[in-house]
mmCIF file of the N, C-alpha and C atoms, coordinates in Angstrom:
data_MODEL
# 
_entry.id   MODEL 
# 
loop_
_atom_site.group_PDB 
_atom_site.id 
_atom_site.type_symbol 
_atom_site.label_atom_id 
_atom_site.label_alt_id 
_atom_site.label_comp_id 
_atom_site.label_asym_id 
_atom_site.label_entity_id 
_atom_site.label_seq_id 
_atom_site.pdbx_PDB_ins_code 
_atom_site.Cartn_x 
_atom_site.Cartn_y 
_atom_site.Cartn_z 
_atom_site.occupancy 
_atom_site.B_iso_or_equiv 
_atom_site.pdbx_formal_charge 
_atom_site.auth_seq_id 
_atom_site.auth_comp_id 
_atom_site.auth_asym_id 
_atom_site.auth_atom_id 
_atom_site.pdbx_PDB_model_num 
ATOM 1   N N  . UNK A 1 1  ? -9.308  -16.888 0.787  1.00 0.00 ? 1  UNK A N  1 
ATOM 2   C CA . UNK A 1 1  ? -7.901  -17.200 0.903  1.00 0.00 ? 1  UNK A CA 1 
ATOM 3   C C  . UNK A 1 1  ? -7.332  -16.439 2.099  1.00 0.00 ? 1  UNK A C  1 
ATOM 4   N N  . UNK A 1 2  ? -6.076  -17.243 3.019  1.00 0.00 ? 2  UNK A N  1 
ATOM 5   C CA . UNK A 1 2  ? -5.471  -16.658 4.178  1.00 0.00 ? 2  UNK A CA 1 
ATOM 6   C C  . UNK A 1 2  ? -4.606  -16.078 3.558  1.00 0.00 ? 2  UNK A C  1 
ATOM 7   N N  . UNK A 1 3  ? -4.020  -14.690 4.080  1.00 0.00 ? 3  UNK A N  1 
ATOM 8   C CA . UNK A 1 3  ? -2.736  -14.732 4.442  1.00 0.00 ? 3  UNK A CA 1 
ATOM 9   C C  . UNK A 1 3  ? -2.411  -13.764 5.563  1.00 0.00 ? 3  UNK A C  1 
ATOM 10  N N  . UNK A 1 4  ? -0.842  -13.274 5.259  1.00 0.00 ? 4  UNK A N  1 
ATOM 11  C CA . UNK A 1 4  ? -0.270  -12.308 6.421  1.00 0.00 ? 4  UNK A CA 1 
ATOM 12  C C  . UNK A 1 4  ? -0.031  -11.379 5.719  1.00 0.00 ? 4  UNK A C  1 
ATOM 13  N N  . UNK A 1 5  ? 0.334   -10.290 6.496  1.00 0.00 ? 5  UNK A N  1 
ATOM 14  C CA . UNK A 1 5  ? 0.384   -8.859  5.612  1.00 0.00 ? 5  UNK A CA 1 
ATOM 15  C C  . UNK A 1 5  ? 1.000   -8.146  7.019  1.00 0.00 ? 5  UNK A C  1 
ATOM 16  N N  . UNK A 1 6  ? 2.529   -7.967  6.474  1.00 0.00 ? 6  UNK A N  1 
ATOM 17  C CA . UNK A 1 6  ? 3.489   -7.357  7.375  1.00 0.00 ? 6  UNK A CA 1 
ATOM 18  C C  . UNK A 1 6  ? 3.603   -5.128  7.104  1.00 0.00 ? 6  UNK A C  1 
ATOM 19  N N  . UNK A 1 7  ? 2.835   -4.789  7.871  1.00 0.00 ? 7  UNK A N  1 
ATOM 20  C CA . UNK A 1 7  ? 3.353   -3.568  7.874  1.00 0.00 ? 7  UNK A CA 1 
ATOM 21  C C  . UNK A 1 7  ? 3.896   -2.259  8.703  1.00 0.00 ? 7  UNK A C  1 
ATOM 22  N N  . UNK A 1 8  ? 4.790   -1.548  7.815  1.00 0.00 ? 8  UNK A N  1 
ATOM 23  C CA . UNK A 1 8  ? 5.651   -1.376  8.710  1.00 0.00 ? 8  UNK A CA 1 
ATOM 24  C C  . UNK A 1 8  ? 5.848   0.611   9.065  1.00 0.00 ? 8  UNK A C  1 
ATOM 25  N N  . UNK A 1 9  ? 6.134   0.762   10.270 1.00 0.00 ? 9  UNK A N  1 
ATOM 26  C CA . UNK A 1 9  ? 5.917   2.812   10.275 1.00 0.00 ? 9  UNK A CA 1 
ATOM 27  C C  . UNK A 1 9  ? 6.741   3.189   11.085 1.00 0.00 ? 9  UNK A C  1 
ATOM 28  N N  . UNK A 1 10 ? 7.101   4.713   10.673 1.00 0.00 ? 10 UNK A N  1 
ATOM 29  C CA . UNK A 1 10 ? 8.168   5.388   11.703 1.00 0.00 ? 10 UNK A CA 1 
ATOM 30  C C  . UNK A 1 10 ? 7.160   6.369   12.627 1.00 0.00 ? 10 UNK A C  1 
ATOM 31  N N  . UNK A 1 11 ? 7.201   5.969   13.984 1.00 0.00 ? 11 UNK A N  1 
ATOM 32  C CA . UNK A 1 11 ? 6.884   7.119   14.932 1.00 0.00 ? 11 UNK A CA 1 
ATOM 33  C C  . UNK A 1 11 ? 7.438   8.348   15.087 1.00 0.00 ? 11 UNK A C  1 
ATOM 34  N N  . UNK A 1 12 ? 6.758   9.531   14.917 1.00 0.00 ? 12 UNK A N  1 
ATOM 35  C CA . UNK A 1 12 ? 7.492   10.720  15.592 1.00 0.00 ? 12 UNK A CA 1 
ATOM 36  C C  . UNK A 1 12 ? 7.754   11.461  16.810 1.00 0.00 ? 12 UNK A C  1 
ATOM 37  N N  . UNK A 1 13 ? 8.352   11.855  17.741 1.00 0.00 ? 13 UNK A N  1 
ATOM 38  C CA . UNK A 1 13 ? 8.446   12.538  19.121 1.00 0.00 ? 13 UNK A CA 1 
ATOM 39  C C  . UNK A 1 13 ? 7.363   11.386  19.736 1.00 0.00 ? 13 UNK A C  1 
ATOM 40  N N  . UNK A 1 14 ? 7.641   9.711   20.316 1.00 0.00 ? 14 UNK A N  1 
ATOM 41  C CA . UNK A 1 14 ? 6.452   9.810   21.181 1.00 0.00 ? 14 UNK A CA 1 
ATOM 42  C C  . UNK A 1 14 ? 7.438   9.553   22.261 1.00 0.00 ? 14 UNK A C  1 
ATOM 43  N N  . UNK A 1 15 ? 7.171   9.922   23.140 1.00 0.00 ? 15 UNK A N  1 
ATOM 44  C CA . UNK A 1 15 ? 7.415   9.513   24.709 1.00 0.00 ? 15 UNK A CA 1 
ATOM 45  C C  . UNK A 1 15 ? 7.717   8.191   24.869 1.00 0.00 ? 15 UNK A C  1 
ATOM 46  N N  . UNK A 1 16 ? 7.591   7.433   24.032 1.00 0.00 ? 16 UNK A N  1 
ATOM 47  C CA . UNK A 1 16 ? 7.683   5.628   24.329 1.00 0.00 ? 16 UNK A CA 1 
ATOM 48  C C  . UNK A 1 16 ? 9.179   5.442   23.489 1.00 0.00 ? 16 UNK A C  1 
ATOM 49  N N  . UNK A 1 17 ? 9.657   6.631   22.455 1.00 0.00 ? 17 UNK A N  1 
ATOM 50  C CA . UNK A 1 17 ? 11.041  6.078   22.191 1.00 0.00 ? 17 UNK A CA 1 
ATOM 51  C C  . UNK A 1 17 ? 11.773  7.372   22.362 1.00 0.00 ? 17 UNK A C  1 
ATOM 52  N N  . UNK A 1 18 ? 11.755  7.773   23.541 1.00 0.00 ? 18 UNK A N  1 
ATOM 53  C CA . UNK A 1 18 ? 12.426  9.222   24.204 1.00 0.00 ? 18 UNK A CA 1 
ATOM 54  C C  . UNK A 1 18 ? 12.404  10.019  23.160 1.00 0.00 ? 18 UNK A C  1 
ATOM 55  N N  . UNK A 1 19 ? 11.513  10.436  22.812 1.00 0.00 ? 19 UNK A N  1 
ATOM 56  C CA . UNK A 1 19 ? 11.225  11.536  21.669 1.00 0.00 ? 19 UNK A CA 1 
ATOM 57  C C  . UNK A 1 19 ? 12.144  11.729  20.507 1.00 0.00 ? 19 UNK A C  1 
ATOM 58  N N  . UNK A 1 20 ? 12.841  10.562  19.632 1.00 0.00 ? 20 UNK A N  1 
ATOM 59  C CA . UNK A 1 20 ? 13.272  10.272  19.085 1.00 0.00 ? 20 UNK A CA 1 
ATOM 60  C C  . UNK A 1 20 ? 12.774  9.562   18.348 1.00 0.00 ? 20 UNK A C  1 
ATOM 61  N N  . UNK A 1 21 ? 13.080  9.002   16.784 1.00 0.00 ? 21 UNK A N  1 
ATOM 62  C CA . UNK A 1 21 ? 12.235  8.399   15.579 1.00 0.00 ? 21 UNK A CA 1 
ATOM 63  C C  . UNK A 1 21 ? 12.206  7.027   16.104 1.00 0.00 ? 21 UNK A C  1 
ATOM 64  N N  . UNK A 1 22 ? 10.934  6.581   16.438 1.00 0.00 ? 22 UNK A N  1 
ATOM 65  C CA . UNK A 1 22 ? 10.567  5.315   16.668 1.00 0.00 ? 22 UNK A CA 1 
ATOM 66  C C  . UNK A 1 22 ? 10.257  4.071   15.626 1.00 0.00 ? 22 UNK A C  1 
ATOM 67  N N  . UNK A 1 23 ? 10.520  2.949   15.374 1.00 0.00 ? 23 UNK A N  1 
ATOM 68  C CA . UNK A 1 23 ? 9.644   2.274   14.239 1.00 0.00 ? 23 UNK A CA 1 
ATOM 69  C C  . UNK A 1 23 ? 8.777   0.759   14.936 1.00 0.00 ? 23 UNK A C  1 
ATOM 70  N N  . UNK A 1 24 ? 7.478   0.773   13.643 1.00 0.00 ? 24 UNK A N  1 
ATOM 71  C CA . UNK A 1 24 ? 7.042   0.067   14.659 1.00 0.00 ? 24 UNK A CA 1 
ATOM 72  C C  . UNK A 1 24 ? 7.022   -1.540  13.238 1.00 0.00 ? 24 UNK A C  1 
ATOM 73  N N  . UNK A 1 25 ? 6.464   -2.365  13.663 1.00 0.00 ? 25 UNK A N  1 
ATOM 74  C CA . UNK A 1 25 ? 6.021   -3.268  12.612 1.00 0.00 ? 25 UNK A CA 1 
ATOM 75  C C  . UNK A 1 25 ? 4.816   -3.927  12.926 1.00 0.00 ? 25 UNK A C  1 
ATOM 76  N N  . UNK A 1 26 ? 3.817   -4.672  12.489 1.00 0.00 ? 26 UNK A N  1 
ATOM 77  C CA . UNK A 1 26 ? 2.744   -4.820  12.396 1.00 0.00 ? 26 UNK A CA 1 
ATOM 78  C C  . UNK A 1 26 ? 2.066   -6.306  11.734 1.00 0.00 ? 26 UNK A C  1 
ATOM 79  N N  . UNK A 1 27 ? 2.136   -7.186  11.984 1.00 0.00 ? 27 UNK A N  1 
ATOM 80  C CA . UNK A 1 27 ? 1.859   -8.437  11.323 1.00 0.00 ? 27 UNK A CA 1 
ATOM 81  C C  . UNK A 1 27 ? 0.015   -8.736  11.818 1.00 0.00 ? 27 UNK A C  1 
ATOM 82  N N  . UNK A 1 28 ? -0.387  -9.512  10.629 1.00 0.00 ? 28 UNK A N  1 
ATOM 83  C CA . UNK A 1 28 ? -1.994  -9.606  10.411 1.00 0.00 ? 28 UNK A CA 1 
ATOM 84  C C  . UNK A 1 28 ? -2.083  -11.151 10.321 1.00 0.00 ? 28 UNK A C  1 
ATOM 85  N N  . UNK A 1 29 ? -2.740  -11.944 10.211 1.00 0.00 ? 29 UNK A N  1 
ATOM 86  C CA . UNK A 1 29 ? -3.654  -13.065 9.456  1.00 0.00 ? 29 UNK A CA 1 
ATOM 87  C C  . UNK A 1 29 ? -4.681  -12.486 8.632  1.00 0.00 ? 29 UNK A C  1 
ATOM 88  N N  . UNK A 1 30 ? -5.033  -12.193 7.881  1.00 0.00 ? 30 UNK A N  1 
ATOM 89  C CA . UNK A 1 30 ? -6.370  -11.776 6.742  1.00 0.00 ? 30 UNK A CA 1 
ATOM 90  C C  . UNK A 1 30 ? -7.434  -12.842 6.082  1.00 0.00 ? 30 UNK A C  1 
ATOM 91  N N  . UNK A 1 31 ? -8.520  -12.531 5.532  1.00 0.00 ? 31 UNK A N  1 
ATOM 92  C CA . UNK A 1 31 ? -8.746  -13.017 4.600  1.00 0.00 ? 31 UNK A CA 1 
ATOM 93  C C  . UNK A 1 31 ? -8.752  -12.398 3.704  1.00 0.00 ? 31 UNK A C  1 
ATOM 94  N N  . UNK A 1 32 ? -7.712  -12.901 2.429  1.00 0.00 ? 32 UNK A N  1 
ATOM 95  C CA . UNK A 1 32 ? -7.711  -11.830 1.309  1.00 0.00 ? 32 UNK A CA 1 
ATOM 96  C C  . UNK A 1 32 ? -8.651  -11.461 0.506  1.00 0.00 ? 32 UNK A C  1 
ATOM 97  N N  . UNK A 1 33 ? -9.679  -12.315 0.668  1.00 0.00 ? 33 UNK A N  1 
ATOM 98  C CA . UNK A 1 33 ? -11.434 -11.534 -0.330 1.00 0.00 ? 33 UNK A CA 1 
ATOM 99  C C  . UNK A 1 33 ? -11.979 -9.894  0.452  1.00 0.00 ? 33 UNK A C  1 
ATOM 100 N N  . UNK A 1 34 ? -11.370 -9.993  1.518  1.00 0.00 ? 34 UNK A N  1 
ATOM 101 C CA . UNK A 1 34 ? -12.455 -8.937  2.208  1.00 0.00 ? 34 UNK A CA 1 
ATOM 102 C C  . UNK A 1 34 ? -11.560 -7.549  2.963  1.00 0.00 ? 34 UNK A C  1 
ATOM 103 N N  . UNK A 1 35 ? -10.513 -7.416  2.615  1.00 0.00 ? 35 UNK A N  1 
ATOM 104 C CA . UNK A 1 35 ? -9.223  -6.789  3.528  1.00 0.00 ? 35 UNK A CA 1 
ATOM 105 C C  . UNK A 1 35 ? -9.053  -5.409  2.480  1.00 0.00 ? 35 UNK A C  1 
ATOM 106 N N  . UNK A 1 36 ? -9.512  -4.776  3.072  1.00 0.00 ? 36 UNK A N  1 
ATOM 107 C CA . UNK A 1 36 ? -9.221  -3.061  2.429  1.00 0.00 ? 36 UNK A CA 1 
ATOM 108 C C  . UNK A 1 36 ? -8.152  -2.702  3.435  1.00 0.00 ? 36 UNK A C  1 
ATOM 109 N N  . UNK A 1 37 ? -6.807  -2.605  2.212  1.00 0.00 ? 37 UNK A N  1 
ATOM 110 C CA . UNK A 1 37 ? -5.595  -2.292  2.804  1.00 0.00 ? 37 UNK A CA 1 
ATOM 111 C C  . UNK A 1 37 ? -5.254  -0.933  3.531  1.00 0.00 ? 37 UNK A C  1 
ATOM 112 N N  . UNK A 1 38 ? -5.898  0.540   2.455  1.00 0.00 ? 38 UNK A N  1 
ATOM 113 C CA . UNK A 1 38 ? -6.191  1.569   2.878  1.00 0.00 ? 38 UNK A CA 1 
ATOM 114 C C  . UNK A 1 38 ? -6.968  1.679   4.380  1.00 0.00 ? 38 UNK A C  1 
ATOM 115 N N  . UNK A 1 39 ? -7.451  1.239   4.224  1.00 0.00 ? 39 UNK A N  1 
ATOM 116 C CA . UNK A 1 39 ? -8.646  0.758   5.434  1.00 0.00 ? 39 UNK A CA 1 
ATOM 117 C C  . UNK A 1 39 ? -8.113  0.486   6.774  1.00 0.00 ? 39 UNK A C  1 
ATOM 118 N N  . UNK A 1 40 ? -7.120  -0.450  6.650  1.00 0.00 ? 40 UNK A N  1 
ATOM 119 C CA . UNK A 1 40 ? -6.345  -1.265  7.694  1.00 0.00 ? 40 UNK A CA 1 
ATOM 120 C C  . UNK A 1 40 ? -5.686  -0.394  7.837  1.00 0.00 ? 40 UNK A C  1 
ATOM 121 N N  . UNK A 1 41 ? -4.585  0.198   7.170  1.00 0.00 ? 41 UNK A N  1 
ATOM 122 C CA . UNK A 1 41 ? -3.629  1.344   7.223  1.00 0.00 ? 41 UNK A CA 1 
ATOM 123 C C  . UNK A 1 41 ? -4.258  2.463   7.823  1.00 0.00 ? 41 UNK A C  1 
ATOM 124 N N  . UNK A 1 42 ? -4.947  2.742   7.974  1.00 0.00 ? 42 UNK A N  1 
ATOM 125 C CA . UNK A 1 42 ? -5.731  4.040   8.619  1.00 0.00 ? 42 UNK A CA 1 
ATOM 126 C C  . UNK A 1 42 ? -5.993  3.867   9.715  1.00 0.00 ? 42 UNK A C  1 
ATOM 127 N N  . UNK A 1 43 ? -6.575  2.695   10.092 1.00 0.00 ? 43 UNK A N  1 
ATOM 128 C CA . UNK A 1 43 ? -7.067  1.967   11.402 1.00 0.00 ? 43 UNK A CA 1 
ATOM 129 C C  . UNK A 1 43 ? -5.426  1.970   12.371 1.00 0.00 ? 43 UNK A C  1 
ATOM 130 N N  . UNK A 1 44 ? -4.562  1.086   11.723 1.00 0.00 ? 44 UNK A N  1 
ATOM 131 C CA . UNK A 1 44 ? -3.411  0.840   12.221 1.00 0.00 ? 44 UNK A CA 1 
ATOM 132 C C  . UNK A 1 44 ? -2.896  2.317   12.710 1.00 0.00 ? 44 UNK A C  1 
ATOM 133 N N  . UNK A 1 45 ? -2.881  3.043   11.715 1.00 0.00 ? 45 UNK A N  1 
ATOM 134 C CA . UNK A 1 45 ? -2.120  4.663   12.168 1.00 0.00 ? 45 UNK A CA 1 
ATOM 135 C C  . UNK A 1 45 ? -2.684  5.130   13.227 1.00 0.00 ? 45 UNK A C  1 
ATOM 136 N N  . UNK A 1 46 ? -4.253  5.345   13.488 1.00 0.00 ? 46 UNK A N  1 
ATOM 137 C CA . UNK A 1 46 ? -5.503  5.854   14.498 1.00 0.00 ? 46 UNK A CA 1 
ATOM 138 C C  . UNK A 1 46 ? -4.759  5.288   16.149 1.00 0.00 ? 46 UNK A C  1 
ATOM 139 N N  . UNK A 1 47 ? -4.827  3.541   15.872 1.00 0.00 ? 47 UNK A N  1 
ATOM 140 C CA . UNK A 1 47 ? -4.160  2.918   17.056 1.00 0.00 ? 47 UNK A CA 1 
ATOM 141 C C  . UNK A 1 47 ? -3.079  3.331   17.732 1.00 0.00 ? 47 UNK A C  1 
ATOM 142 N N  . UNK A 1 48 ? -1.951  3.316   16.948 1.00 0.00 ? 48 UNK A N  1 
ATOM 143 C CA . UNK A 1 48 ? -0.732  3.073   16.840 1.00 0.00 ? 48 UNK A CA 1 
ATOM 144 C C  . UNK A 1 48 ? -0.782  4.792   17.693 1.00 0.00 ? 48 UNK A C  1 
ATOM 145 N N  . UNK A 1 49 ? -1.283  5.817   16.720 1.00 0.00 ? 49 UNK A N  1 
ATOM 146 C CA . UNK A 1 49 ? -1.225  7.492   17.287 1.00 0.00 ? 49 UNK A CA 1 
ATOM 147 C C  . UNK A 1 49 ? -1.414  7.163   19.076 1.00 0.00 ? 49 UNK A C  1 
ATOM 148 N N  . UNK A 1 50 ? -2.652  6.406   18.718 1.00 0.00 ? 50 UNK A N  1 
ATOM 149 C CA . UNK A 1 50 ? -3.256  6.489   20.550 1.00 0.00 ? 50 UNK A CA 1 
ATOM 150 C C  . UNK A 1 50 ? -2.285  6.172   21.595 1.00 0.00 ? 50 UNK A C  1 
ATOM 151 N N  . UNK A 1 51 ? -2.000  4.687   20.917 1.00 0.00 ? 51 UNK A N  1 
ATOM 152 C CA . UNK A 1 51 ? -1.143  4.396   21.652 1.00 0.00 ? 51 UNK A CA 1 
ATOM 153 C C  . UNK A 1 51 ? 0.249   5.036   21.850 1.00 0.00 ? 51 UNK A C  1 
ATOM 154 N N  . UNK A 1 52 ? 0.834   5.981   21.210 1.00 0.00 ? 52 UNK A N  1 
ATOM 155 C CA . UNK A 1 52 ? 2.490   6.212   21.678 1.00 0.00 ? 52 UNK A CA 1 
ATOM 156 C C  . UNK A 1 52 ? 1.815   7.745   21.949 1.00 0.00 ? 52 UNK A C  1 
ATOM 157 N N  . UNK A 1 53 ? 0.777   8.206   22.204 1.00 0.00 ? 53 UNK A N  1 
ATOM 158 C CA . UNK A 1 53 ? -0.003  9.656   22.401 1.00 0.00 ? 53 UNK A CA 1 
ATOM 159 C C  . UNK A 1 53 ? 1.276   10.916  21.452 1.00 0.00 ? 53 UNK A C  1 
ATOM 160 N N  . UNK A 1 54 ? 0.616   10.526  20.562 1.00 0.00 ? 54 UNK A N  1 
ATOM 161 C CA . UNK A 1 54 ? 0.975   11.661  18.982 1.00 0.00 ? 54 UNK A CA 1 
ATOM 162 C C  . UNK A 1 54 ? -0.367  11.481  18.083 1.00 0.00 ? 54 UNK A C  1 
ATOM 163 N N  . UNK A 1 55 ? -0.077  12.479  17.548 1.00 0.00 ? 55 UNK A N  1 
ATOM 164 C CA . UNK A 1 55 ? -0.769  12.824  16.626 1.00 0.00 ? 55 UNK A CA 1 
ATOM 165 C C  . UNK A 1 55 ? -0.903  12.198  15.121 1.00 0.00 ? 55 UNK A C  1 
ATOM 166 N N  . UNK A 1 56 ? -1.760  11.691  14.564 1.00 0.00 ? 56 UNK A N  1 
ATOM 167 C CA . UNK A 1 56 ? -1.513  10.640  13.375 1.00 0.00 ? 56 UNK A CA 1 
ATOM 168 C C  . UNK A 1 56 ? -0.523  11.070  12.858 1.00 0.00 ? 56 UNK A C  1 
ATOM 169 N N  . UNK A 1 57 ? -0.485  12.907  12.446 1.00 0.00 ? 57 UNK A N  1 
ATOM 170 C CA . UNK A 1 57 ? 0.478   12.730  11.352 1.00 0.00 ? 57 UNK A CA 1 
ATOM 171 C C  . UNK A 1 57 ? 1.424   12.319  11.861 1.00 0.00 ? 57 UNK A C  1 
ATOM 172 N N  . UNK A 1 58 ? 1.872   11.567  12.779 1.00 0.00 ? 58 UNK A N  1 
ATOM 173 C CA . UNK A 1 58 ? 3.010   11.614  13.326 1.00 0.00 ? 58 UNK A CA 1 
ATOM 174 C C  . UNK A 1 58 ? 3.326   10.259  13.327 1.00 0.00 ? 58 UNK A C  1 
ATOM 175 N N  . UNK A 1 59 ? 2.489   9.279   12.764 1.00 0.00 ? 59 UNK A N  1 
ATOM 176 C CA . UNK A 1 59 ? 2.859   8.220   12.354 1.00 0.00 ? 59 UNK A CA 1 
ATOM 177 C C  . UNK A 1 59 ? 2.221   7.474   10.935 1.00 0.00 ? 59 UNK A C  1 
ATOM 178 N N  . UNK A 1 60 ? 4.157   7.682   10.356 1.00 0.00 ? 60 UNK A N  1 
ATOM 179 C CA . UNK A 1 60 ? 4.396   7.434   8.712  1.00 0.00 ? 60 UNK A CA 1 
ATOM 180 C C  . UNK A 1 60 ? 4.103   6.007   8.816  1.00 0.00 ? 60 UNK A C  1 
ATOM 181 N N  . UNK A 1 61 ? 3.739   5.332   7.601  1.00 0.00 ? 61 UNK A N  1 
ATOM 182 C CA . UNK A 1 61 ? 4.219   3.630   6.786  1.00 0.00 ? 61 UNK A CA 1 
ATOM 183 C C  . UNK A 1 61 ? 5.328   4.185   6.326  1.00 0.00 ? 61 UNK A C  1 
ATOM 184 N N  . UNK A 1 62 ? 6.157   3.216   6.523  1.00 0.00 ? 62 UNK A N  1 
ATOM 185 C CA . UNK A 1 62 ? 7.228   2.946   5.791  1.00 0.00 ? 62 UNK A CA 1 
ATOM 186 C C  . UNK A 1 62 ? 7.281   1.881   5.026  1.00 0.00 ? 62 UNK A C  1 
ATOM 187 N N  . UNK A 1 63 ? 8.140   1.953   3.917  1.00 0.00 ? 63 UNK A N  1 
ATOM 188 C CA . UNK A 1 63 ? 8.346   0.467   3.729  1.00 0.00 ? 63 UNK A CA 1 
ATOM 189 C C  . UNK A 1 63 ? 9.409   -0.498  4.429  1.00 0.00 ? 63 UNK A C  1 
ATOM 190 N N  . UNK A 1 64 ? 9.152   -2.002  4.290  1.00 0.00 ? 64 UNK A N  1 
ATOM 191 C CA . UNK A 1 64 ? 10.133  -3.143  4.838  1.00 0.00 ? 64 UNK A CA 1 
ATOM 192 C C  . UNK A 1 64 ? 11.412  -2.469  4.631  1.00 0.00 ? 64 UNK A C  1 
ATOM 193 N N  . UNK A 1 65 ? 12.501  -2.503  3.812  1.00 0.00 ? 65 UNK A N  1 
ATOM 194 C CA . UNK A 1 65 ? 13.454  -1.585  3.792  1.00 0.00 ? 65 UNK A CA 1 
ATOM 195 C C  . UNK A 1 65 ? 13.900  -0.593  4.231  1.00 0.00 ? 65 UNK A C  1 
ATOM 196 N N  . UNK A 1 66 ? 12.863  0.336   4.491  1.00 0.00 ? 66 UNK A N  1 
ATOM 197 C CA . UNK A 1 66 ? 13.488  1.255   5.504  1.00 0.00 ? 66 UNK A CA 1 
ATOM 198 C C  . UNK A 1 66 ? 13.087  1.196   7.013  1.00 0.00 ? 66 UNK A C  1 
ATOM 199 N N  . UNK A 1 67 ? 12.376  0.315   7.185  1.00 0.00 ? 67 UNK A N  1 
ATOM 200 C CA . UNK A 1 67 ? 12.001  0.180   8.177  1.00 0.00 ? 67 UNK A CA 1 
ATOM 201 C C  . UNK A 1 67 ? 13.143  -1.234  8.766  1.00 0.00 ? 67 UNK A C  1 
ATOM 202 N N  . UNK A 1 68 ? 14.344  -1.847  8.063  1.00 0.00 ? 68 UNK A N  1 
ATOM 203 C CA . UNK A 1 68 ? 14.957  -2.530  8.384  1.00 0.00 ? 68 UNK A CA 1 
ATOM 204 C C  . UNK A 1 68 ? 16.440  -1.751  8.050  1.00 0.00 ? 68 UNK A C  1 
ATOM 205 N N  . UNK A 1 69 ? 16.821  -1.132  7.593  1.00 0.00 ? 69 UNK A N  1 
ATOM 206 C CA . UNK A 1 69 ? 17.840  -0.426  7.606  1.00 0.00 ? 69 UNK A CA 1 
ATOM 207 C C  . UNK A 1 69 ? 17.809  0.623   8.845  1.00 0.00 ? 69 UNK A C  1 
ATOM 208 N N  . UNK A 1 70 ? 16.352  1.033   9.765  1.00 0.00 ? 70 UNK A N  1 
ATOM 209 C CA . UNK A 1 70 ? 17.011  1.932   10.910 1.00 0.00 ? 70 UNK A CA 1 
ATOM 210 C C  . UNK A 1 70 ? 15.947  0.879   12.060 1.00 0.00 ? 70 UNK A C  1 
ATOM 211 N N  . UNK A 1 71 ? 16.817  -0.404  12.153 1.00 0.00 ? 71 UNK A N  1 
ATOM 212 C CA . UNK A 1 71 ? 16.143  -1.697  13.051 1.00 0.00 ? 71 UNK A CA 1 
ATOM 213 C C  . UNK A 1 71 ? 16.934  -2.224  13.320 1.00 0.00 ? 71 UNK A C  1 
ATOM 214 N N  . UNK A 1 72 ? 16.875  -2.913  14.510 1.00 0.00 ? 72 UNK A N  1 
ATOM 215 C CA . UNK A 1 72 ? 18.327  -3.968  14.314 1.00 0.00 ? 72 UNK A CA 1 
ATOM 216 C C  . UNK A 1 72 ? 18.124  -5.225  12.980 1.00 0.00 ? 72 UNK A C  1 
ATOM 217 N N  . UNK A 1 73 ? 17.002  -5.399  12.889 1.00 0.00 ? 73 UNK A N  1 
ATOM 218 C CA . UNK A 1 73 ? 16.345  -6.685  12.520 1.00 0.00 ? 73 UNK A CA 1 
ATOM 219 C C  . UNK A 1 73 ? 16.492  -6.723  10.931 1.00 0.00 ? 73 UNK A C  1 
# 
């Protein structure tokens, strides 16, 4: 079975949102037999660190909700 799987995190201090709380969001296609969410979530954080150059802990999941209450969206 397909689906999507929207998820969503606050950046800390990176240089890409003038060292201020960043958020990011994250949309997938999956197949849902084979998708270790933990898994993905870890992967996603690893990336996500590289890319805004911080340190994992430095990038939370949030949930949809709070991640749309400090968004325009």
């Amino acid at each position: 079975m397909k689906c999507s799987i929207s998820t969503y995190y606050k950046i800390l201090d990176a240089e890409l949102y003038d060292f201020d709380d960043g958020y990011m969001q994250l949309n997938v296609d999956i197949n849902a037999k084979s998708i270790d969410i933990e898994g993905y979530v870890s992967k996603q954080k690893k990336s996500i660190s590289e890319m805004c150059n911080v340190p994992e802990e430095n990038v939370i999941p949030i949930s949809r909700l709070e991640y749309e209450a400090n968004t325009d969206e």
